[in-house]
py3Dmol code that shows the C-alpha trace and the ligand (Angstrom):
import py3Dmol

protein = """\
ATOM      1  CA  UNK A   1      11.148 -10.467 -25.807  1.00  0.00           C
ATOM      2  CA  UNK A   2      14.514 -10.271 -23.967  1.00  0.00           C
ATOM      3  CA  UNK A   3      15.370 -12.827 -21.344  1.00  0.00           C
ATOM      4  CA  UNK A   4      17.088 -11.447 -18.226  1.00  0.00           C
ATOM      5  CA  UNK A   5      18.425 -13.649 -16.136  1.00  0.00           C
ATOM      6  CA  UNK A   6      17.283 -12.914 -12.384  1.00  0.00           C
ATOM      7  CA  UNK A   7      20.647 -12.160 -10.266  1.00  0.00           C
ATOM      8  CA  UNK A   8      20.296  -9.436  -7.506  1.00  0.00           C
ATOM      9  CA  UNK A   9      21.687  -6.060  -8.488  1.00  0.00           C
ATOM     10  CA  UNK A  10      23.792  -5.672  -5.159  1.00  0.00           C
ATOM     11  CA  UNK A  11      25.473  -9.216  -4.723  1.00  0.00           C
ATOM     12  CA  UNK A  12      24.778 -11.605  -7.853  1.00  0.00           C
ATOM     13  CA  UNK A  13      22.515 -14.279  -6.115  1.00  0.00           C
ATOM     14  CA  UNK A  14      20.017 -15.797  -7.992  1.00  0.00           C
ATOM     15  CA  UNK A  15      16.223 -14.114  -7.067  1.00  0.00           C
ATOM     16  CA  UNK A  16      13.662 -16.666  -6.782  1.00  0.00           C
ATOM     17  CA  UNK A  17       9.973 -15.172  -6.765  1.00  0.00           C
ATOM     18  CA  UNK A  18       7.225 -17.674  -5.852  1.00  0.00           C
ATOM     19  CA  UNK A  19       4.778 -16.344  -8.172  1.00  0.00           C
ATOM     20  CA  UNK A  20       4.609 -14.496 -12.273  1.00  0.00           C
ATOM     21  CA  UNK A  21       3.132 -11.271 -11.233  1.00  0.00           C
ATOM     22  CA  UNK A  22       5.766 -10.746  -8.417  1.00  0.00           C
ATOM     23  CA  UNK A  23       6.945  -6.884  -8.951  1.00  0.00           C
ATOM     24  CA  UNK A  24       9.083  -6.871  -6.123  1.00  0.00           C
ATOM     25  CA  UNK A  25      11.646  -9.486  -4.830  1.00  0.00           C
ATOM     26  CA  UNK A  26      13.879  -9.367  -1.629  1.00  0.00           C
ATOM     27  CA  UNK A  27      17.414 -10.866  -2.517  1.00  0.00           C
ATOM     28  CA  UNK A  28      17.715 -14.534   0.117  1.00  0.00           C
ATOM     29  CA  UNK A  29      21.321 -13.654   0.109  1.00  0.00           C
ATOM     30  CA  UNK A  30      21.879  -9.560   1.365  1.00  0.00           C
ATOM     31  CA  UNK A  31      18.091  -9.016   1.697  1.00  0.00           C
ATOM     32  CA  UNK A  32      18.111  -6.164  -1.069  1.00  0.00           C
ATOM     33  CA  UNK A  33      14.960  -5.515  -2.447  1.00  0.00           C
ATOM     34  CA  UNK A  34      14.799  -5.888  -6.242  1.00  0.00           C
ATOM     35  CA  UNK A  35      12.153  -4.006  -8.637  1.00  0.00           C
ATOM     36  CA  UNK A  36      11.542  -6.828 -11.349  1.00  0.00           C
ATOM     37  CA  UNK A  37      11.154  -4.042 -14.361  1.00  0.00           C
ATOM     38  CA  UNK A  38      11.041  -5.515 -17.749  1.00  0.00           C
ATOM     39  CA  UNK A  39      13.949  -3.413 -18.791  1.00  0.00           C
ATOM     40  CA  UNK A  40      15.957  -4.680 -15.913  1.00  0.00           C
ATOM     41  CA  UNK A  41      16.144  -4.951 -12.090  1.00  0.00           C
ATOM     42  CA  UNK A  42      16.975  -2.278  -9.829  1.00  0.00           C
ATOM     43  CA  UNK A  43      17.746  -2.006  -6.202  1.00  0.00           C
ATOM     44  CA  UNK A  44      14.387  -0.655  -3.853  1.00  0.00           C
ATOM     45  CA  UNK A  45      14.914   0.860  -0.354  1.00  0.00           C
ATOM     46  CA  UNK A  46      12.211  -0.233   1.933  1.00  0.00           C
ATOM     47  CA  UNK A  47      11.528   1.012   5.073  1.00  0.00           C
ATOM     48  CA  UNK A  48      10.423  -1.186   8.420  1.00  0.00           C
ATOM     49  CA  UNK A  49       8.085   0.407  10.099  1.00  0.00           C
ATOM     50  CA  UNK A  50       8.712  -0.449  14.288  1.00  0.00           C
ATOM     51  CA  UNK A  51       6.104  -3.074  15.644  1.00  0.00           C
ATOM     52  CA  UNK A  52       3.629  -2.148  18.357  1.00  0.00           C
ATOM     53  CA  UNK A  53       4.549  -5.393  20.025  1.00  0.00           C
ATOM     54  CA  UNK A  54       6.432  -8.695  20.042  1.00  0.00           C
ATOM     55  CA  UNK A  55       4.871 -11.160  17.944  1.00  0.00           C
ATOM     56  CA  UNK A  56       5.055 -10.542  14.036  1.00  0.00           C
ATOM     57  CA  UNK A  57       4.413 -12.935  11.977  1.00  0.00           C
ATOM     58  CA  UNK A  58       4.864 -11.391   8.337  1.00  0.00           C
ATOM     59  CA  UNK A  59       6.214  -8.127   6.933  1.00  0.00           C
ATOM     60  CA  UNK A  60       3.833  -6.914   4.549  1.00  0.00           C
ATOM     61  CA  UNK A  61       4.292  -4.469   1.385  1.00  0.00           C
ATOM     62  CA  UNK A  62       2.530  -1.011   1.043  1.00  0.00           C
ATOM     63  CA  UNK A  63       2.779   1.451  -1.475  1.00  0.00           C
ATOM     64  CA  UNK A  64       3.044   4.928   0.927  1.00  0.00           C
ATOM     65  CA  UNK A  65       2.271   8.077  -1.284  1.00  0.00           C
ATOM     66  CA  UNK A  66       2.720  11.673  -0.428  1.00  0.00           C
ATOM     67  CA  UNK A  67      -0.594  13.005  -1.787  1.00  0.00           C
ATOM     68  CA  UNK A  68      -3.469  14.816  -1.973  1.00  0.00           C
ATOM     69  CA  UNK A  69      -7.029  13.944  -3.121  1.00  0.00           C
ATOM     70  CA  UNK A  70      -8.798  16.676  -4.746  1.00  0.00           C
ATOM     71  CA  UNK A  71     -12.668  16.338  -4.722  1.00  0.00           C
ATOM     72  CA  UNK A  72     -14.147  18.063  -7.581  1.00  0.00           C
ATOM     73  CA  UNK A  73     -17.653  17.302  -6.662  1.00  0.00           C
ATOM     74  CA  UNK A  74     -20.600  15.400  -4.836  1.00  0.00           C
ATOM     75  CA  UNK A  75     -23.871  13.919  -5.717  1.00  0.00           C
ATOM     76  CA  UNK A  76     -26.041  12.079  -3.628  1.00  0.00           C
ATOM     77  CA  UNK A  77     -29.567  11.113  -3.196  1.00  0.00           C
ATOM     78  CA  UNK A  78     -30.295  12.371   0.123  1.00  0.00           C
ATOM     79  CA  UNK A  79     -29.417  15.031   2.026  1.00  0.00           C
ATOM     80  CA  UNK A  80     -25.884  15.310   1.484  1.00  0.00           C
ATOM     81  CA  UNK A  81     -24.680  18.029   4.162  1.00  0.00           C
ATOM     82  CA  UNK A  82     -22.956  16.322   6.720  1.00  0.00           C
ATOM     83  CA  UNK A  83     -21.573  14.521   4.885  1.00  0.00           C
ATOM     84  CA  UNK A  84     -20.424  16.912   1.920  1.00  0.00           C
ATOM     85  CA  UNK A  85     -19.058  18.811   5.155  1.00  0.00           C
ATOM     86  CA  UNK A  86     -16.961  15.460   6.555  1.00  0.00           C
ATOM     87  CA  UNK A  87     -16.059  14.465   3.079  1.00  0.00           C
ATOM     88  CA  UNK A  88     -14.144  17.784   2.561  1.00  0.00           C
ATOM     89  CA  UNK A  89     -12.697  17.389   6.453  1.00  0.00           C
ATOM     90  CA  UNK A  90     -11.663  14.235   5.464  1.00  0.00           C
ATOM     91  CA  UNK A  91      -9.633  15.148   2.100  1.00  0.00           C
ATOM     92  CA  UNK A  92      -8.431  17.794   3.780  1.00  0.00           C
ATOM     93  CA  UNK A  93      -6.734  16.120   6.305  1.00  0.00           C
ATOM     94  CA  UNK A  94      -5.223  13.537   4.271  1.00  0.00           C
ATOM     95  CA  UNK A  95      -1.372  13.766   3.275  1.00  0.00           C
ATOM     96  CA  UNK A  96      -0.858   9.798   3.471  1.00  0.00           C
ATOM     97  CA  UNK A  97      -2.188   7.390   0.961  1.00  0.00           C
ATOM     98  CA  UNK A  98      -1.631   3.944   1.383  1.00  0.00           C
ATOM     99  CA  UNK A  99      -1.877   0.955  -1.079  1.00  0.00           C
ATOM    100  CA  UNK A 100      -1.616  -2.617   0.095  1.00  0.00           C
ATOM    101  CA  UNK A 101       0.427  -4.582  -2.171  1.00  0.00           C
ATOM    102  CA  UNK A 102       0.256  -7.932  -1.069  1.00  0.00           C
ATOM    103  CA  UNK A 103      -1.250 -10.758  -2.581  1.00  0.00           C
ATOM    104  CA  UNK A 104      -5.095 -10.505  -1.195  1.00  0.00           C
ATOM    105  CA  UNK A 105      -8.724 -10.018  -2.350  1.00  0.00           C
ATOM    106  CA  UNK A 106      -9.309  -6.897  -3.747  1.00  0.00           C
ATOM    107  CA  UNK A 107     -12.624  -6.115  -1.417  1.00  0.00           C
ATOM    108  CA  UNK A 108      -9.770  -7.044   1.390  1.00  0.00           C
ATOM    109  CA  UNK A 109      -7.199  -4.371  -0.263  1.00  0.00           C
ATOM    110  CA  UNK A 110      -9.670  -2.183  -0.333  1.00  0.00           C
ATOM    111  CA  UNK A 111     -10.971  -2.168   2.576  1.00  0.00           C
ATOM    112  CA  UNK A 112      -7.572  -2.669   4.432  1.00  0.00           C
ATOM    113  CA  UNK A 113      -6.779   0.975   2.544  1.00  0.00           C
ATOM    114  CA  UNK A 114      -9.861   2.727   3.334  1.00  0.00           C
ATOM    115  CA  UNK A 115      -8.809   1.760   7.420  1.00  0.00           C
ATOM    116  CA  UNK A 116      -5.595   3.727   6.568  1.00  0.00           C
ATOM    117  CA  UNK A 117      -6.247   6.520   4.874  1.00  0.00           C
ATOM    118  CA  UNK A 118      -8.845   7.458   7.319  1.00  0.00           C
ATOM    119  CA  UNK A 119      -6.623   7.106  10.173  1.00  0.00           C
ATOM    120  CA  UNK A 120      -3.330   8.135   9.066  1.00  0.00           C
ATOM    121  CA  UNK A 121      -1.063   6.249  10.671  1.00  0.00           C
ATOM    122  CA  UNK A 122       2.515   7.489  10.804  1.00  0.00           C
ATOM    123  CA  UNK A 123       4.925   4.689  10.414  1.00  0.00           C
ATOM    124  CA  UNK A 124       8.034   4.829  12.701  1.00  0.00           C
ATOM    125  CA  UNK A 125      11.154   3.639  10.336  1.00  0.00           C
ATOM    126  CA  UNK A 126      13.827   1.253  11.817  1.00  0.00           C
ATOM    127  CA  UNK A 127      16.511  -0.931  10.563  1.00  0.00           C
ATOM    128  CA  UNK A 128      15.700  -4.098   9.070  1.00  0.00           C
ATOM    129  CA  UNK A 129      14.752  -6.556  12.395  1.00  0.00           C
ATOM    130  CA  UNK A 130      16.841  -9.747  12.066  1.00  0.00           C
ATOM    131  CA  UNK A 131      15.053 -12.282  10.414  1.00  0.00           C
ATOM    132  CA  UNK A 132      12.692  -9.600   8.727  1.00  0.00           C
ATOM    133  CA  UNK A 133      11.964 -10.834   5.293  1.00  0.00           C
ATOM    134  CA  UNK A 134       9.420  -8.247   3.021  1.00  0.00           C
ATOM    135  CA  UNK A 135       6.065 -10.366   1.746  1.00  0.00           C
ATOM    136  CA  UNK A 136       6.040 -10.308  -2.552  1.00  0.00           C
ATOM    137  CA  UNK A 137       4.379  -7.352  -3.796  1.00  0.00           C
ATOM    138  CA  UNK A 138       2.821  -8.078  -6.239  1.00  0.00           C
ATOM    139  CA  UNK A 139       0.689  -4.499  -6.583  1.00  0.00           C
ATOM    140  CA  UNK A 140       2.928  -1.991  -8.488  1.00  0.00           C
ATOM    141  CA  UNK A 141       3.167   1.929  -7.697  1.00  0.00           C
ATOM    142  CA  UNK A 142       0.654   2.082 -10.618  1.00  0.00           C
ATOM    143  CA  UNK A 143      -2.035   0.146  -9.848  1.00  0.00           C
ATOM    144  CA  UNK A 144      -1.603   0.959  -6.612  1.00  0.00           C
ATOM    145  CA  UNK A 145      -3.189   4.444  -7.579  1.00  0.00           C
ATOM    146  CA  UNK A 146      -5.663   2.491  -9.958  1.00  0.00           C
ATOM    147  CA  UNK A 147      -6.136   1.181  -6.401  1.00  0.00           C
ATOM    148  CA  UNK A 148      -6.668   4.121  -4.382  1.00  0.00           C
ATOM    149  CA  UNK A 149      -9.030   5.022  -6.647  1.00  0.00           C
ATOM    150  CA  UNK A 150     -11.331   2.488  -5.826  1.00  0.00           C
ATOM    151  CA  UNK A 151      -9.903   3.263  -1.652  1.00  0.00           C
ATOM    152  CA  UNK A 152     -11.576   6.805  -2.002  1.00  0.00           C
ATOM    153  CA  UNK A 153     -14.926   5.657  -3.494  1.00  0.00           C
ATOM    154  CA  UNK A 154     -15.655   3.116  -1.290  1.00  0.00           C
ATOM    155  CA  UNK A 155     -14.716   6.126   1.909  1.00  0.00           C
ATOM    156  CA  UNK A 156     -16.954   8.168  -0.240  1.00  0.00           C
ATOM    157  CA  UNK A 157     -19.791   5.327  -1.082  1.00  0.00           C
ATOM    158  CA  UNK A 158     -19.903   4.559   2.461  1.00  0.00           C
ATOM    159  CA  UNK A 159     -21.001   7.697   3.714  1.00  0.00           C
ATOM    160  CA  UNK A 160     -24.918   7.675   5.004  1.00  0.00           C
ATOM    161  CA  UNK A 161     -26.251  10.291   1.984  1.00  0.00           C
ATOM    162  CA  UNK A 162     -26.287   7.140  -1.032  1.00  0.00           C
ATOM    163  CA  UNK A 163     -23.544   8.840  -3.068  1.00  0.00           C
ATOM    164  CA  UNK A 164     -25.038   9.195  -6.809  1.00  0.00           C
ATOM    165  CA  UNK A 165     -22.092  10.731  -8.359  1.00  0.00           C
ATOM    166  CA  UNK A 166     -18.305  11.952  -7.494  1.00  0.00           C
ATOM    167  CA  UNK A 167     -15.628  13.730  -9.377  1.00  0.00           C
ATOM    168  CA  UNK A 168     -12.112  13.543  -7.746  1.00  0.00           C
ATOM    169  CA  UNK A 169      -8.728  13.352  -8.710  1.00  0.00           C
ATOM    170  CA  UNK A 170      -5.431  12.176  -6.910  1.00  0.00           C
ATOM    171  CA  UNK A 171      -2.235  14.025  -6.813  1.00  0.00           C
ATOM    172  CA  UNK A 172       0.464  12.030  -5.662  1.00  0.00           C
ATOM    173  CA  UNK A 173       4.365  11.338  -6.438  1.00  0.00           C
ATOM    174  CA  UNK A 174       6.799   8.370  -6.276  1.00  0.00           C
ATOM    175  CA  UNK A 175       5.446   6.182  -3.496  1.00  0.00           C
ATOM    176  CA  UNK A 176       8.125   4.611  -0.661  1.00  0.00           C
ATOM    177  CA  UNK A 177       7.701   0.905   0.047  1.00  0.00           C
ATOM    178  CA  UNK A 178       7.148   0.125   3.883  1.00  0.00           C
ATOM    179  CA  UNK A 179       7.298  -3.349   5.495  1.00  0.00           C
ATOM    180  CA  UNK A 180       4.827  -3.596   7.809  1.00  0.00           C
ATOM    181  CA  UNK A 181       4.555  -5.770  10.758  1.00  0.00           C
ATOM    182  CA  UNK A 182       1.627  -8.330  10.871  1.00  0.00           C
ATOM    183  CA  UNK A 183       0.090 -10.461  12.478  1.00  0.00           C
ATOM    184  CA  UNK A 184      -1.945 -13.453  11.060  1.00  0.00           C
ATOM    185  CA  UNK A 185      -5.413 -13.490  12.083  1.00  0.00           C
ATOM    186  CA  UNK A 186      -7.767 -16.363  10.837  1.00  0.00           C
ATOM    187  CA  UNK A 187      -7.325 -16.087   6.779  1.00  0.00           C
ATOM    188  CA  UNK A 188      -5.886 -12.424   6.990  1.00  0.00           C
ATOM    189  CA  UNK A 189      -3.665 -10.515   8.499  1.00  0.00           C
ATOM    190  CA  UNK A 190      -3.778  -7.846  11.204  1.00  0.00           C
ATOM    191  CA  UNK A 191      -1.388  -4.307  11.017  1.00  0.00           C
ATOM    192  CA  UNK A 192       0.435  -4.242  13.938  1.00  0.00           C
ATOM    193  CA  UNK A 193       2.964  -1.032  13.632  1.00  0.00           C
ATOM    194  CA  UNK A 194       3.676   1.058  16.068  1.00  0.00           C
ATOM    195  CA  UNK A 195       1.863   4.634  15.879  1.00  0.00           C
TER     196      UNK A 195
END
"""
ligand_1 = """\
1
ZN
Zn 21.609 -9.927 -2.932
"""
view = py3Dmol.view(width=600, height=400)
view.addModel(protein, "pdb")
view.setStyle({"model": 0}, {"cartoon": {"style": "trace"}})
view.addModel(ligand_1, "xyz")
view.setStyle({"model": 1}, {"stick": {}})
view.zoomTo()
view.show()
C-alpha cells in the first residue's frame, strides 16, 4: 500500500478530512475540491446551486446524473394499472437523478432522493458564495448509483398496488457534484435551492 501524502493538487496545502471514508475534500486554503482516489488526488469542479433565501446553514454534496431509468417490468399483487400507467409517466419524465452524498442514514438518503427525483428540481449554478464551504462526501459516484437503485424501488415500492416484483435498469454517465444550500432542521437538514 502506497502512502500519499494529502497536499491539494492546485496550491500544496495540507487537506485535512474529518473522517476515513471521506471521498471528497475541499482544500481550507483555495477552496478546491479534491477527489481522494487511491491512485492520487485530483481537482473536482463543483457547482453551487443559488439559495431560495438568506439563511444557509450548510452546503451539502449530491451526486447529479444525466440519466435515464429503464423499467423492464412490473409485478404487483393488486391491481396494478394506475399505477403501471404513473410508473411509466414517471420514468419517462425523469432526466435528473440525484444521490445525496453526505454523511446520513441511509432510510434518510433514500428518502431525501426519492423527494428529488420525483420533482426534478433544476439547480441554478453560481459562483462559490463567500464563506461557502462543500459538506464531506463521503458517497462516491458509484455507490451513489448502488444508491439510486435502492431511490427507484422505494418510488416504485411505494406505489398503492404492493409491488411483488420489478426489473429496471439505470443508464447514466459521469455525475457533476452540486453544493446545495441547507438549512438545519431538528437532526436533519432541509434543501433550500432555488428552483
Ligand atoms: Zn488548495
Amino acid at each position: 500500500m502506497k502512502l500519499l501524502p494529502l497536499r491539494c493538487p492546485q496550491c500544496g496545502q495540507k487537506l485535512e478530512p474529518h473522517h476515513n471514508d471521506v471521498v471528497v475534500v475541499v482544500c481550507m486554503h483555495c477552496f478546491t475540491a479534491v477527489t481522494l482516489h487511491q491512485t492520487g488526488l485530483q481537482p473536482l469542479d463543483v457547482y453551487y446551486a443559488a439559495p431560495g433565501n438568506d439563511r444557509v446553514d450548510a452546503w451539502l454534496p449530491v451526486w447529479l446524473f444525466h440519466g435515464r431509468v429503464h423499467l423492464h417490468q412490473r409485478q404487483s399483487q393488486g391491481s396494478s394499472k394506475g399505477a403501471d400507467k404513473d410508473a411509466a409517466e414517471l420514468w419517462q419524465r425523469v432526466q435528473r437523478l440525484y444521490a445525496p452524498a453526505w454523511q446520513q442514514p441511509a432510510r434518510q438518503a433514500r428518502e431525501l432522493g426519492s423527494k428529488l427525483v420525483q420533482a426534478q428540481p433544476l439547480f441554478q449554478a453560481i459562483p462559490r458564495p463567500d464563506g461557502a464551504l462543500l459538506g464531506e462526501t463521503i458517497i462516491t459516484p458509484e455507490d451513489g448509483l448502488k444508491l439510486l437503485d435502492f431511490i427507484v424501488l422505494t418510488i416504485e415500492a411505494e406505489r398503492k398496488d404492493m409491488l411483488r416484483d420489478i426489473k429496471f435498469n439505470i443508464e447514466a454517465g459521469t455525475p457533476a457534484l452540486w453544493a446545495i444550500p441547507a438549512q438545519k432542521k431538528g437532526d436533519s437538514w432541509q434543501l433550500a435551492a432555488r428552483v
